[in-house]
C-alpha positions as CSV (number, residue, x, y, z in Angstrom):
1,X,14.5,27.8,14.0
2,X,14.5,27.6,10.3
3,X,14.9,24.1,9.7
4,X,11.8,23.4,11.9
5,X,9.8,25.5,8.9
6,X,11.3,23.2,6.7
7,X,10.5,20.4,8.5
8,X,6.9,20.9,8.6
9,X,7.0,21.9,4.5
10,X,8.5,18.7,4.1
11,X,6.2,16.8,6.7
12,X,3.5,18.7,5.1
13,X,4.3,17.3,1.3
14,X,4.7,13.8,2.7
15,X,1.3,13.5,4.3
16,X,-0.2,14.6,0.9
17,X,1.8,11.8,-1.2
18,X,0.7,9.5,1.4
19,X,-3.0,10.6,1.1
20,X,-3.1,10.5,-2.6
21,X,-1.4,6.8,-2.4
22,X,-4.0,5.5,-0.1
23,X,-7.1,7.1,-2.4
24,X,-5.5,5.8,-5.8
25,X,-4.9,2.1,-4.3
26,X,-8.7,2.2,-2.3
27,X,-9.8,3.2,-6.4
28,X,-8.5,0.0,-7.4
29,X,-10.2,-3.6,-7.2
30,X,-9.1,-6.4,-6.2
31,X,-6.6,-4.4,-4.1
32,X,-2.7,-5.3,-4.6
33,X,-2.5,-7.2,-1.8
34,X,-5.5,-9.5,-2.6
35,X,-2.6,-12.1,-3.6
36,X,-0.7,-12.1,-0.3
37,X,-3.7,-12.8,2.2
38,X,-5.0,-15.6,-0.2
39,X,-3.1,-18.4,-0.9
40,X,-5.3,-21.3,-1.9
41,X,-3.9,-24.9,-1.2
42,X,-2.7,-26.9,-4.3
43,X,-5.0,-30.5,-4.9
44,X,-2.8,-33.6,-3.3
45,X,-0.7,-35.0,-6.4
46,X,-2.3,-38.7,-6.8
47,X,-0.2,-41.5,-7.7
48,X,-1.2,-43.6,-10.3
């Protein structure tokens, strides 16, 4: 029974990392993963 206190202690400190994560990253602009969703298409290389 006492490693099910621990468990929530430690479930406990892991939802509060997460939250503080998820504020800090919404703080920032453009988010991080602005890069990933757009890729825009390089110009066709001409020939001369």
């Amino acid at each position: 029974m006492k490693s099910n206190g621990n468990m929530k202690t430690v479930l406990h400190v892991l939802e509060r990392i997460a939250r503080v994560e998820v504020e800090n990253n919404s703080k920032q602009w453009p988010p991080i993963c602005m890069g990933l969703l757009y890729q825009p298409k390089r110009p066709k290389r001409e020939e001369k």
